[in-house]
Jmol script that loads the backbone (N, CA, C; Angstrom):
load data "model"
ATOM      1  N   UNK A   1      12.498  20.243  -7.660  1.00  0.00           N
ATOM      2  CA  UNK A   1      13.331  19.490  -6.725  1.00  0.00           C
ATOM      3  C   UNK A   1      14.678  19.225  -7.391  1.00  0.00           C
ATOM      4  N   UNK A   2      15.539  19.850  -7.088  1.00  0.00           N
ATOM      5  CA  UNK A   2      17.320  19.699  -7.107  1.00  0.00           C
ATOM      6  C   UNK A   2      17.721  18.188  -7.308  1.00  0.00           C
ATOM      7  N   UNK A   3      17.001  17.398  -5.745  1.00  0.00           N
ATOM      8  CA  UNK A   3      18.029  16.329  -5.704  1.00  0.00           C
ATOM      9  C   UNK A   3      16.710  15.364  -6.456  1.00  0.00           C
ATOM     10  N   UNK A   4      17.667  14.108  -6.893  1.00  0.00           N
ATOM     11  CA  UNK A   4      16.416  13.125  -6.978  1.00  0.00           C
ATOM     12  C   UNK A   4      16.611  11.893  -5.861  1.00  0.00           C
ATOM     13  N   UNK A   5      15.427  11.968  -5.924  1.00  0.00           N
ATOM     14  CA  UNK A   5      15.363  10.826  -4.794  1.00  0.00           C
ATOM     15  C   UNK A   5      15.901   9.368  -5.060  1.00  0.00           C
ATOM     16  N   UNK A   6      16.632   9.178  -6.416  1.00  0.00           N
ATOM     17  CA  UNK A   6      17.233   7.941  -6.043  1.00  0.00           C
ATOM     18  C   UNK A   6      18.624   8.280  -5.607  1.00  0.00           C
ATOM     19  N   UNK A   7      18.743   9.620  -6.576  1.00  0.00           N
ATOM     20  CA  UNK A   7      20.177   9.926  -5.537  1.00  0.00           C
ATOM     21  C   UNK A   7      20.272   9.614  -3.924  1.00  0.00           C
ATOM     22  N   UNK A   8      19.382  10.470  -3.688  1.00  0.00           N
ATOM     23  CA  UNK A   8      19.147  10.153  -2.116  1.00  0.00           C
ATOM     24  C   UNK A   8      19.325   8.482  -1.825  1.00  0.00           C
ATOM     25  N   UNK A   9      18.104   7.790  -2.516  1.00  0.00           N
ATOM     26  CA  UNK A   9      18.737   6.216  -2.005  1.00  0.00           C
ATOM     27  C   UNK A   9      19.786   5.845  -2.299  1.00  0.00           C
ATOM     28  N   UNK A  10      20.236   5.574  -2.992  1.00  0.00           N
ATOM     29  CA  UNK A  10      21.549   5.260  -3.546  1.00  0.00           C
ATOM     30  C   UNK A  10      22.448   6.011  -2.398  1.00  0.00           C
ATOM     31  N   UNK A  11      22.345   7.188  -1.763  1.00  0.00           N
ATOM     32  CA  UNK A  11      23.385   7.797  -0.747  1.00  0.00           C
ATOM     33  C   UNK A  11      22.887   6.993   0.489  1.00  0.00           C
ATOM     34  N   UNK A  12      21.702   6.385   0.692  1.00  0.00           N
ATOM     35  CA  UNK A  12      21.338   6.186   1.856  1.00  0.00           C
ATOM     36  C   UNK A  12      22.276   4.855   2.036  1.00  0.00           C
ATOM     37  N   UNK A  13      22.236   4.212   1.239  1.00  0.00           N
ATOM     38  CA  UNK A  13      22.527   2.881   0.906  1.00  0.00           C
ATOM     39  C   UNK A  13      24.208   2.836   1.172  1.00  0.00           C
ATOM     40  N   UNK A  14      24.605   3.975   0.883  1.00  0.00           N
ATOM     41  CA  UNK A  14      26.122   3.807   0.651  1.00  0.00           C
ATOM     42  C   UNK A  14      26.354   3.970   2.542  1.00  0.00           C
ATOM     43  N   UNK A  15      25.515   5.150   3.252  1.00  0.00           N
ATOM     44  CA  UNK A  15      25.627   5.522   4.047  1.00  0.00           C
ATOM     45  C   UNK A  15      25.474   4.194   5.052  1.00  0.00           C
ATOM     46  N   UNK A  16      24.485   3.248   4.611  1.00  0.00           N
ATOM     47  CA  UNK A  16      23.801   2.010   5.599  1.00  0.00           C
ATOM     48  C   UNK A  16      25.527   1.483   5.838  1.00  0.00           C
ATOM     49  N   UNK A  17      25.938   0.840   4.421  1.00  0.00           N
ATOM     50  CA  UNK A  17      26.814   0.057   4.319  1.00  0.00           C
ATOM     51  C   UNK A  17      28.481   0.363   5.219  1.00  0.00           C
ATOM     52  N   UNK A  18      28.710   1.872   5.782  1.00  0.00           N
ATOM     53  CA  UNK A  18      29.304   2.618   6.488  1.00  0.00           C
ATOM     54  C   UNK A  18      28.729   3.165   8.236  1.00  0.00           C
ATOM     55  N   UNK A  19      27.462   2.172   8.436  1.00  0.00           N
ATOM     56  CA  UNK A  19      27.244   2.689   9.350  1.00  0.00           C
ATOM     57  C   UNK A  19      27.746   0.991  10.685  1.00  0.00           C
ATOM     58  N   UNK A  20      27.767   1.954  12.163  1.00  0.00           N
ATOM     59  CA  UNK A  20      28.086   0.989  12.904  1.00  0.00           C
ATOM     60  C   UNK A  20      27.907  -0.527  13.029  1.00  0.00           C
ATOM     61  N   UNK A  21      26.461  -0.406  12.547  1.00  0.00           N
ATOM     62  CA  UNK A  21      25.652  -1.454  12.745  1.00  0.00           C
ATOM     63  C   UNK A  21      25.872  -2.266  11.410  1.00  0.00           C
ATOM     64  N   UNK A  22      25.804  -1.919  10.408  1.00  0.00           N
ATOM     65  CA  UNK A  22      26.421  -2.789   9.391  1.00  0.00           C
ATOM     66  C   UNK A  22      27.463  -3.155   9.450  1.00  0.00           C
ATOM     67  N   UNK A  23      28.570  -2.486   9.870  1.00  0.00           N
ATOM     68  CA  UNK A  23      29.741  -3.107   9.958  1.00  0.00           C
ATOM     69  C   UNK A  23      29.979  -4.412  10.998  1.00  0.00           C
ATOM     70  N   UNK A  24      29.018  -3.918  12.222  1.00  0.00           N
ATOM     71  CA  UNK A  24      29.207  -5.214  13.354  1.00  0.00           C
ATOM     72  C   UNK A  24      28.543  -6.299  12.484  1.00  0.00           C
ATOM     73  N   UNK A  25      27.282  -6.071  12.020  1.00  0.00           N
ATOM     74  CA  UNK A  25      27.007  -6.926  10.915  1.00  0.00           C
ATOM     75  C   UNK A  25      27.694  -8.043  10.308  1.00  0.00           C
ATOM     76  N   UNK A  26      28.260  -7.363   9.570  1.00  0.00           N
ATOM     77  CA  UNK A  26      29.377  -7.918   8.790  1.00  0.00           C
ATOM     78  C   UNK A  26      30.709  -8.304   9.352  1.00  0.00           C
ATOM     79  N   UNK A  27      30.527  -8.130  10.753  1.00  0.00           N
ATOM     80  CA  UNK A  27      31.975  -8.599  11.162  1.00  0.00           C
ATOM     81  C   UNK A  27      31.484 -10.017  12.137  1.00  0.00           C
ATOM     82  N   UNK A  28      30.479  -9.716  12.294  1.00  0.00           N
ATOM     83  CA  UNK A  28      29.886 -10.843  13.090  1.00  0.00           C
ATOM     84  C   UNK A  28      29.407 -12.435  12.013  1.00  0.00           C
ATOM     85  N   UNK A  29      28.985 -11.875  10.643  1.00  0.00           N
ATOM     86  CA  UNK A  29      28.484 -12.550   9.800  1.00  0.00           C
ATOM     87  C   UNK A  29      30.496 -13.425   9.079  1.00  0.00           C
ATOM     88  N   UNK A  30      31.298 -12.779   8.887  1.00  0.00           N
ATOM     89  CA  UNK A  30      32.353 -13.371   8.762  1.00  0.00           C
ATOM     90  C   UNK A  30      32.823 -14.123   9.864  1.00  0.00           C
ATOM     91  N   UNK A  31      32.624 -13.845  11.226  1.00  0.00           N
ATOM     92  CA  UNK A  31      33.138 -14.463  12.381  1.00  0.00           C
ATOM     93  C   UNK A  31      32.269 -15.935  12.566  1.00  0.00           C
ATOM     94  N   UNK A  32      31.306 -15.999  11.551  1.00  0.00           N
ATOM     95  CA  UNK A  32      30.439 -17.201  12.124  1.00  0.00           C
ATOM     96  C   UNK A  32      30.678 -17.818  10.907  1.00  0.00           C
ATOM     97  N   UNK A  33      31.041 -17.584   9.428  1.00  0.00           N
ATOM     98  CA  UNK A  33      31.497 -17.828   8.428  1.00  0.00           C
ATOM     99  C   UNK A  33      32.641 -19.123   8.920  1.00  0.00           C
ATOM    100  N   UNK A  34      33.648 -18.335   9.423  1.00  0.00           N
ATOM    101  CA  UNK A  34      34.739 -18.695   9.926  1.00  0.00           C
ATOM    102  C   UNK A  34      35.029 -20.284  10.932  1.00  0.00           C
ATOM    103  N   UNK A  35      33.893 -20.618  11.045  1.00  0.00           N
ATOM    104  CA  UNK A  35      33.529 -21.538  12.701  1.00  0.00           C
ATOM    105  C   UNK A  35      32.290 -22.283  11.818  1.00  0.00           C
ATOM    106  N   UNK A  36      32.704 -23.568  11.951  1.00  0.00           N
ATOM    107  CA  UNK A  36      31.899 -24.406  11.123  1.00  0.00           C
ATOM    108  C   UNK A  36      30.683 -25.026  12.086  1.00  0.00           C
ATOM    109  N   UNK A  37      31.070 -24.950  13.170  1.00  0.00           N
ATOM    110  CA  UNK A  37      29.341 -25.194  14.022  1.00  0.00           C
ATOM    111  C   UNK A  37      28.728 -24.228  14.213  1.00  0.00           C
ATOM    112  N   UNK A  38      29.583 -23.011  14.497  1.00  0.00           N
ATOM    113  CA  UNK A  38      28.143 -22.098  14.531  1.00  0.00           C
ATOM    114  C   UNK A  38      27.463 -21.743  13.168  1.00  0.00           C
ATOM    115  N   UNK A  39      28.412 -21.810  12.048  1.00  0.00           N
ATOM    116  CA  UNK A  39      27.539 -21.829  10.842  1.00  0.00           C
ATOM    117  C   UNK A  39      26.541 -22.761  10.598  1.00  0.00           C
ATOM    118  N   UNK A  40      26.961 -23.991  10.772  1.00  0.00           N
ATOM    119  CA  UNK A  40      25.798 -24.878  11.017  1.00  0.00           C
ATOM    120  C   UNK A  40      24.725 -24.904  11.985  1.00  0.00           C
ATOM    121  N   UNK A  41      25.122 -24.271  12.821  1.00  0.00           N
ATOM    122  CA  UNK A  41      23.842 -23.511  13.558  1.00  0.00           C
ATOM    123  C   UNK A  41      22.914 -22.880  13.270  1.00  0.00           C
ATOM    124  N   UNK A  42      23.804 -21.963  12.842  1.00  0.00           N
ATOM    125  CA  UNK A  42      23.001 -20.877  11.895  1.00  0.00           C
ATOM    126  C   UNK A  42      22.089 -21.086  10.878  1.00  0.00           C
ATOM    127  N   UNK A  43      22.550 -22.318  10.000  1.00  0.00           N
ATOM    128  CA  UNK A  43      22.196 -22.602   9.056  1.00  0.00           C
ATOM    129  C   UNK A  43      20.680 -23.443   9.279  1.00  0.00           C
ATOM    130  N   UNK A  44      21.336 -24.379  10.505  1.00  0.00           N
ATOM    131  CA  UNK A  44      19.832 -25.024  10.785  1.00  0.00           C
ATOM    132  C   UNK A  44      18.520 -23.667  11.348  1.00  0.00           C
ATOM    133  N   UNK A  45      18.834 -22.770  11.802  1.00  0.00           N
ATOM    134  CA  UNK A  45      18.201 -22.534  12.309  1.00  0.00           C
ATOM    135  C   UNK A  45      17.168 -21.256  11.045  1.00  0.00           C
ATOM    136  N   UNK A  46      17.846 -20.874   9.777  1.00  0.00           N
ATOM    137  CA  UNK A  46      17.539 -20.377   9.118  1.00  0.00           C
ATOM    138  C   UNK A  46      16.291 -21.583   8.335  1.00  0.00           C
ATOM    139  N   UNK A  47      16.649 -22.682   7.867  1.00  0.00           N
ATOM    140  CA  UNK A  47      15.947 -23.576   7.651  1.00  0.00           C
ATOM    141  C   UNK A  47      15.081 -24.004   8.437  1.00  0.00           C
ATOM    142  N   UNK A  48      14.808 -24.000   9.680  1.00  0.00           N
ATOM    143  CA  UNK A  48      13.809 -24.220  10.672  1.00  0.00           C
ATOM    144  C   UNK A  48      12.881 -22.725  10.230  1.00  0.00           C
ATOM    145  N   UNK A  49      12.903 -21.720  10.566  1.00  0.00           N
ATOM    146  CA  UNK A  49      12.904 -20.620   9.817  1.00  0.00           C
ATOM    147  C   UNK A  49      11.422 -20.370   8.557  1.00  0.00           C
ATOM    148  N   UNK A  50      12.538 -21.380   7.821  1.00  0.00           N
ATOM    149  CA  UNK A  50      11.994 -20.997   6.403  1.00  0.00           C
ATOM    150  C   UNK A  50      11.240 -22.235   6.173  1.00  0.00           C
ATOM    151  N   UNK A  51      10.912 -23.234   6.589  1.00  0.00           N
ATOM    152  CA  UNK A  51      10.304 -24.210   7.117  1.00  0.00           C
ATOM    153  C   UNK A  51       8.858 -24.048   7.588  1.00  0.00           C
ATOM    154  N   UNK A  52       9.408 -23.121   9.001  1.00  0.00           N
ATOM    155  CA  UNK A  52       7.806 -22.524   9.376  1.00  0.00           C
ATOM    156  C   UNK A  52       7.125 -21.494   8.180  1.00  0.00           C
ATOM    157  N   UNK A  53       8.028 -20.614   7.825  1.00  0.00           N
ATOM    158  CA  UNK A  53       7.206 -19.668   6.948  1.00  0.00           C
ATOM    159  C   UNK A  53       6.912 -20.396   6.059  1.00  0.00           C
ATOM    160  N   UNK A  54       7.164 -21.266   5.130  1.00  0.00           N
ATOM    161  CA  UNK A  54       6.632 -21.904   3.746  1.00  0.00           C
ATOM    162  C   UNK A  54       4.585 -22.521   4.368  1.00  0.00           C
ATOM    163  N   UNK A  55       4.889 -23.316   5.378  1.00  0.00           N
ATOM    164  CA  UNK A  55       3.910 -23.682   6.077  1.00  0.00           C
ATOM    165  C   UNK A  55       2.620 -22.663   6.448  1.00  0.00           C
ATOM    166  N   UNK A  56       3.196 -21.336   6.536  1.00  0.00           N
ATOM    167  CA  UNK A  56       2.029 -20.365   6.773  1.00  0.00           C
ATOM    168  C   UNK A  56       1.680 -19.852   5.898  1.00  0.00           C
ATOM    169  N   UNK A  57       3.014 -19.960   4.857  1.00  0.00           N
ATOM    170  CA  UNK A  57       2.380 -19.093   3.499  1.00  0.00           C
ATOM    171  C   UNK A  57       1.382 -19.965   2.623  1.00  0.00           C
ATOM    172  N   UNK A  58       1.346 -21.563   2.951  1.00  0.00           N
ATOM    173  CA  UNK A  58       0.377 -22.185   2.315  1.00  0.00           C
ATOM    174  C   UNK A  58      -0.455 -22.776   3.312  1.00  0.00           C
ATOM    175  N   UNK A  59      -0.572 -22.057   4.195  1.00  0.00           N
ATOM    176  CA  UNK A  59      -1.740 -22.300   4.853  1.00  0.00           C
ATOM    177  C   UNK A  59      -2.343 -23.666   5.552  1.00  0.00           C
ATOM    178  N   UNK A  60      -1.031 -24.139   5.815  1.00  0.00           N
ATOM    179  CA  UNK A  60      -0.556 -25.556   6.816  1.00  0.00           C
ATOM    180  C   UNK A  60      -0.724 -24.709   8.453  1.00  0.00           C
ATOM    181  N   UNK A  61      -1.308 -26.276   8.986  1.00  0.00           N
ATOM    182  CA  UNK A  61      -1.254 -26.208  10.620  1.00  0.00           C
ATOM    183  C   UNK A  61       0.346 -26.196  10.632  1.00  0.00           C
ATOM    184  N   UNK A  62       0.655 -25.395  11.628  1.00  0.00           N
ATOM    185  CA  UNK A  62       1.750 -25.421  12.410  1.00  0.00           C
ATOM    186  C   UNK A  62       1.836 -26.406  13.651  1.00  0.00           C
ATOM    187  N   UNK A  63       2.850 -27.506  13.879  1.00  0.00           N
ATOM    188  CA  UNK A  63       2.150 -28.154  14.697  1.00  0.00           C
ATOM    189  C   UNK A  63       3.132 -27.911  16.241  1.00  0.00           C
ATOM    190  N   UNK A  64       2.877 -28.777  16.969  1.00  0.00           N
ATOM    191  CA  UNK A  64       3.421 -28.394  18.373  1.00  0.00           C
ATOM    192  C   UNK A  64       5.058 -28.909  18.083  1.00  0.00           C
ATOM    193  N   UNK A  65       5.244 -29.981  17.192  1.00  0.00           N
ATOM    194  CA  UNK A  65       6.405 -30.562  16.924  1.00  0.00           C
ATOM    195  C   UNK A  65       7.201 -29.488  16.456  1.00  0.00           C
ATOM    196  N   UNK A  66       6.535 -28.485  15.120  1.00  0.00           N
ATOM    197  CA  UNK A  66       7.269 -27.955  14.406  1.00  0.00           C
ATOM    198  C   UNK A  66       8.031 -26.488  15.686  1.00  0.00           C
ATOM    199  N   UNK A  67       6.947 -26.222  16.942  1.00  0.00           N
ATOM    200  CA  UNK A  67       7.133 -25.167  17.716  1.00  0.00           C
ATOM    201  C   UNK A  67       8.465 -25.897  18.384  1.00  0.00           C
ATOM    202  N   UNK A  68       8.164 -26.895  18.640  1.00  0.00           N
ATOM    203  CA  UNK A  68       9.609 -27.238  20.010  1.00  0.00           C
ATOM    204  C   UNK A  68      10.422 -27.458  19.348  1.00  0.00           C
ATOM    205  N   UNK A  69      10.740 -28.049  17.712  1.00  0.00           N
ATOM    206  CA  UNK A  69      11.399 -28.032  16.822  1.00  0.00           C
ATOM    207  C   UNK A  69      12.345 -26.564  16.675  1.00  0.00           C
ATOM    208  N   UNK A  70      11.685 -25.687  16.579  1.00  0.00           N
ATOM    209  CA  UNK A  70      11.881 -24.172  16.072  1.00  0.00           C
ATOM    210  C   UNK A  70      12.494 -23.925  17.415  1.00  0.00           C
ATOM    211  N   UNK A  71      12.123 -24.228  18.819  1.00  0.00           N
ATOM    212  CA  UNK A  71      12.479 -23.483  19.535  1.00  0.00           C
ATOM    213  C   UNK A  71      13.692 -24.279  20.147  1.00  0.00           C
ATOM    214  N   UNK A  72      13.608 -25.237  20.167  1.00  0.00           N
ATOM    215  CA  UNK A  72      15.418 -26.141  20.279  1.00  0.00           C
ATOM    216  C   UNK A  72      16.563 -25.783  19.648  1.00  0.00           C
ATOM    217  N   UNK A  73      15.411 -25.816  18.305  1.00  0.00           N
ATOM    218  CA  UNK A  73      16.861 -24.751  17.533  1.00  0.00           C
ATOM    219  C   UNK A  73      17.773 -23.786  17.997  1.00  0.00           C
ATOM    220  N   UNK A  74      16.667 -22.821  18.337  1.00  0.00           N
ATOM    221  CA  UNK A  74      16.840 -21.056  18.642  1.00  0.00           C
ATOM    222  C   UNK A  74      17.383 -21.554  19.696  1.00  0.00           C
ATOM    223  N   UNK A  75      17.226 -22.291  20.692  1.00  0.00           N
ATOM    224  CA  UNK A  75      17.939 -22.440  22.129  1.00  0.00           C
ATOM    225  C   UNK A  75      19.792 -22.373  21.882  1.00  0.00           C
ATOM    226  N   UNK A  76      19.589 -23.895  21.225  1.00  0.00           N
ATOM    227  CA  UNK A  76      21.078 -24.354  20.781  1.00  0.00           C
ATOM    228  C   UNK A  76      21.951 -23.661  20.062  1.00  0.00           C
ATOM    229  N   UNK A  77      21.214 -22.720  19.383  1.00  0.00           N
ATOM    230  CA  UNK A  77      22.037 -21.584  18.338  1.00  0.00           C
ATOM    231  C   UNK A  77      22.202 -20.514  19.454  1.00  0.00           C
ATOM    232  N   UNK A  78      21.562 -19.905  20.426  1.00  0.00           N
ATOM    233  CA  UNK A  78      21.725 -18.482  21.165  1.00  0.00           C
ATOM    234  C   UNK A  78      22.930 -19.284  21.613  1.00  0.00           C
ATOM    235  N   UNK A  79      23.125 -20.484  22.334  1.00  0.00           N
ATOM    236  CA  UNK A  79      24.116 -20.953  22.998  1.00  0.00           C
ATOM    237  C   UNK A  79      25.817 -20.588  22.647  1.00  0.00           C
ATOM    238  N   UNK A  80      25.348 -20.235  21.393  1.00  0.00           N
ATOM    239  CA  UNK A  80      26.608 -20.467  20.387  1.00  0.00           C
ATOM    240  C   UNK A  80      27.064 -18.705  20.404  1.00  0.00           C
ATOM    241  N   UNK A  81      27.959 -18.676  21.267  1.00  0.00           N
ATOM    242  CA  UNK A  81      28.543 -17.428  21.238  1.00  0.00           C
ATOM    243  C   UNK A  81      28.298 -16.254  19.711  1.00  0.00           C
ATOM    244  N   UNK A  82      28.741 -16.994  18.674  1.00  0.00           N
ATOM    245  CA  UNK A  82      29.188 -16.413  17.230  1.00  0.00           C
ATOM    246  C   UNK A  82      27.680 -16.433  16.786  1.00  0.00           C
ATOM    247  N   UNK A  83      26.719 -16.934  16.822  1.00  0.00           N
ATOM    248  CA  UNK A  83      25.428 -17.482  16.250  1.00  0.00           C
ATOM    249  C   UNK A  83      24.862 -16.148  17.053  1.00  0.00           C
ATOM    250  N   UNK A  84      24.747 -16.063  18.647  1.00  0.00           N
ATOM    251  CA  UNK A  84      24.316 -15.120  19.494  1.00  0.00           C
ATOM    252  C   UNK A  84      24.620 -13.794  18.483  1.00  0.00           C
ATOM    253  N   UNK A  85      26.269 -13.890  18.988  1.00  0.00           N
ATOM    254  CA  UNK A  85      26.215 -12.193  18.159  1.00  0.00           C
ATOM    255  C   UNK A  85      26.313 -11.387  16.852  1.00  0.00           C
ATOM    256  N   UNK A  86      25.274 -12.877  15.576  1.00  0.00           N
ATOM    257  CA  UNK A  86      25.016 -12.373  14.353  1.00  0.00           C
ATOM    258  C   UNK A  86      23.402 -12.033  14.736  1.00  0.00           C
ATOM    259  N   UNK A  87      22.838 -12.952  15.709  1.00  0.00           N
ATOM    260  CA  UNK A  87      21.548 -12.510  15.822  1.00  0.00           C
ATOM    261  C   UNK A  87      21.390 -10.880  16.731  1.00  0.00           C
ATOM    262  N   UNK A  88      22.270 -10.803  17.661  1.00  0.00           N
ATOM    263  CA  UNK A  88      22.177  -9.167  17.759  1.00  0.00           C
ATOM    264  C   UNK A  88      22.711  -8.726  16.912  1.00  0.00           C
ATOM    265  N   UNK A  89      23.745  -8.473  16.240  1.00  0.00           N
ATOM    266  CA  UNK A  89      23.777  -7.794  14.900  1.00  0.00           C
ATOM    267  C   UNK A  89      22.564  -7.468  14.046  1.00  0.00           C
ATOM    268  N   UNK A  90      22.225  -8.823  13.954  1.00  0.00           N
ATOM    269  CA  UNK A  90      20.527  -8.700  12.712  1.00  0.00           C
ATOM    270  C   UNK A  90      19.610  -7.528  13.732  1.00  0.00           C
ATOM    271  N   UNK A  91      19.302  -8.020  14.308  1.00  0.00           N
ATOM    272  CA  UNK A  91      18.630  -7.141  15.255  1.00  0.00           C
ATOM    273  C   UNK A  91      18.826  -5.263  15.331  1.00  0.00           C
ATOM    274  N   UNK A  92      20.070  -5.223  15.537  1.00  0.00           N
ATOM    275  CA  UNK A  92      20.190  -3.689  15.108  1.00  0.00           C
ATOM    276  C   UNK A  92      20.372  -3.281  14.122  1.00  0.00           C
ATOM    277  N   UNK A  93      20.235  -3.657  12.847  1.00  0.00           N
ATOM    278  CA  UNK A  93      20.102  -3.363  11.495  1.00  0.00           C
ATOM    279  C   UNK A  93      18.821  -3.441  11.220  1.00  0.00           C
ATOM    280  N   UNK A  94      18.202  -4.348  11.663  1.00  0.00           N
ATOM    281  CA  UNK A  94      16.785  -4.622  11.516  1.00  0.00           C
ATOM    282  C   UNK A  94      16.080  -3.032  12.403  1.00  0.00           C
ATOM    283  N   UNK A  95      16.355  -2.984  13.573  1.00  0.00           N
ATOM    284  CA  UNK A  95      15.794  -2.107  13.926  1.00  0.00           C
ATOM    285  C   UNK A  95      16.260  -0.496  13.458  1.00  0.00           C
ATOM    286  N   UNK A  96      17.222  -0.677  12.768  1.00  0.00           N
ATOM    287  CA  UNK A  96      17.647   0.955  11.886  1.00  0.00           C
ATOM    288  C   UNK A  96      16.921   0.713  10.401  1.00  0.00           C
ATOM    289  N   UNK A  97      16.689  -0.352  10.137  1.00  0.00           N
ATOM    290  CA  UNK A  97      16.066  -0.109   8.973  1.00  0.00           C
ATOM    291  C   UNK A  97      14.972  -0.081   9.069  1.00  0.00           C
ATOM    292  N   UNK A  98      13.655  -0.705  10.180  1.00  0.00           N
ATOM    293  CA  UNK A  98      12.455  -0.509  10.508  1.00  0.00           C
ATOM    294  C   UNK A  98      12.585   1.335  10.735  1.00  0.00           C
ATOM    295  N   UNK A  99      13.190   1.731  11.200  1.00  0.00           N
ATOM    296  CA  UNK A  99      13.284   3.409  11.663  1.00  0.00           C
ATOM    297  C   UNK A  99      13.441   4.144  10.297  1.00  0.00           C
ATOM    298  N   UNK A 100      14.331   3.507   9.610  1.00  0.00           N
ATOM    299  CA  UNK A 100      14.044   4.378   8.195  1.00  0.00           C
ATOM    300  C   UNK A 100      13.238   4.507   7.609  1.00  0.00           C
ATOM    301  N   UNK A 101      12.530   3.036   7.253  1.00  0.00           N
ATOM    302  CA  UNK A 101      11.109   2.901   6.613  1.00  0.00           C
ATOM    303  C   UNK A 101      10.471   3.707   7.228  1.00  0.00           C
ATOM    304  N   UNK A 102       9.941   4.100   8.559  1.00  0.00           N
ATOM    305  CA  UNK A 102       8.862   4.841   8.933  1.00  0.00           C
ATOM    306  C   UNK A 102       9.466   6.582   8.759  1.00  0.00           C
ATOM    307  N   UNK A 103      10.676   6.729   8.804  1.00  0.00           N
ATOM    308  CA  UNK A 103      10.737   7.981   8.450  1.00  0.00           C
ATOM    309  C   UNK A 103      10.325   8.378   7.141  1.00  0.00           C
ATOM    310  N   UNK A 104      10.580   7.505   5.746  1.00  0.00           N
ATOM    311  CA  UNK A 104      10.787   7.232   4.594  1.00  0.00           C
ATOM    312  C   UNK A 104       8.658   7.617   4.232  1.00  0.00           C
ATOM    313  N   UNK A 105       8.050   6.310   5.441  1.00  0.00           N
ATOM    314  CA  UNK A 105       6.994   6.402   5.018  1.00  0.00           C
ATOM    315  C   UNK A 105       6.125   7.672   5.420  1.00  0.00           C
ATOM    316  N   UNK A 106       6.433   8.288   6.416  1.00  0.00           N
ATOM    317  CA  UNK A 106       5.955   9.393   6.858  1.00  0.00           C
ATOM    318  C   UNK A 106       4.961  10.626   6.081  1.00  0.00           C
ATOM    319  N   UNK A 107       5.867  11.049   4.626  1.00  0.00           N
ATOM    320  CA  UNK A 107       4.613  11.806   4.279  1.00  0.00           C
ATOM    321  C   UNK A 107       3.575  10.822   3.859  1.00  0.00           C
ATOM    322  N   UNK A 108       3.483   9.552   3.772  1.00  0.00           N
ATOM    323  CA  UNK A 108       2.292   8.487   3.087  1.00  0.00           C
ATOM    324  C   UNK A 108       1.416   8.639   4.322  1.00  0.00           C
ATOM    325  N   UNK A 109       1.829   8.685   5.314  1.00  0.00           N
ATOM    326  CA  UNK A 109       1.277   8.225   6.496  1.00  0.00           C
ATOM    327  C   UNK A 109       0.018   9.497   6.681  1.00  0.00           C
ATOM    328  N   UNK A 110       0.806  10.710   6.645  1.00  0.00           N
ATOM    329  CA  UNK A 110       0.484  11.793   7.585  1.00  0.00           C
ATOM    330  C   UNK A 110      -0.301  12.243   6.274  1.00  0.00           C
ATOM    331  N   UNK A 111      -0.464  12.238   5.367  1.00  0.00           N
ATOM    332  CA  UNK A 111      -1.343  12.280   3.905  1.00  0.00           C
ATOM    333  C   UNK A 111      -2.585  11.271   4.103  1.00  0.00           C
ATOM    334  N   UNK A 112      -2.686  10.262   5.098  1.00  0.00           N
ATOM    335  CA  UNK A 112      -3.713   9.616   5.373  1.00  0.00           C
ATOM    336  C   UNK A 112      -3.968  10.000   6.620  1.00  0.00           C
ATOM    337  N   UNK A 113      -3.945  10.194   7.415  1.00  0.00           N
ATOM    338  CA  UNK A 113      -3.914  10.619   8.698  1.00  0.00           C
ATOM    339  C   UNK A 113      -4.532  12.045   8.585  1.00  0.00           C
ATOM    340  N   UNK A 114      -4.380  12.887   8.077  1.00  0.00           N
ATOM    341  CA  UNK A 114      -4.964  14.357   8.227  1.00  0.00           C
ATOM    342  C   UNK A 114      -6.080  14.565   7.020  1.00  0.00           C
TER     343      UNK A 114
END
end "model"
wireframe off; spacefill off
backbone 0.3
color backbone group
């Protein structure tokens, strides 16, 4: 094999950082930078977030408080124009990088599979 495969990552990586979706990314992630409530939006809502996950990772009830909690959040933040369009941003990066992984994982897959 010619190339090595970190070459390859390392190109993939350069390639992510040049692609559409990273850039809206990043233009959306400075635009909310910029605007001190929707960062604080943001911010609460990352901490609501990481709040619930700590709770599941140690194996705490989740309670109905912490749900309407979480979901007031998410309400009041979609509201927020700049907050809205870092979470579609995340979203299509998220979903190009879920697509890579499975291309990425593919011979693992099809090596179990057959």
């Amino acid at each position: 094999m010619s190339n090595n495969i970190y070459d390859t990552a390392n190109q993939l990586e350069k390639d992510l950082r040049e692609s559409e979706a990273y850039v809206a990314l990043e233009n959306a992630f400075t635009a909310l930078k910029e605007d001190t409530e929707a960062s604080s939006l943001f911010q609460s809502v990352q901490e609501v977030q990481m709040k619930l996950q700590q709770k599941q990772q140690a194996g705490e009830e989740i309670t109905e408080e912490d749900i309407q909690d979480a979901q007031a959040t998410s309400v009041k933040a979609s509201e927020n124009e700049k907050v809205l369009n870092l979470m579609n941003a995340e979203q299509q990066i998220s979903t190009m990088i879920n697509d890579l992984n499975r291309i990425i994982m593919k011979p693992v897959q099809d090596l179990y599979q057959n």
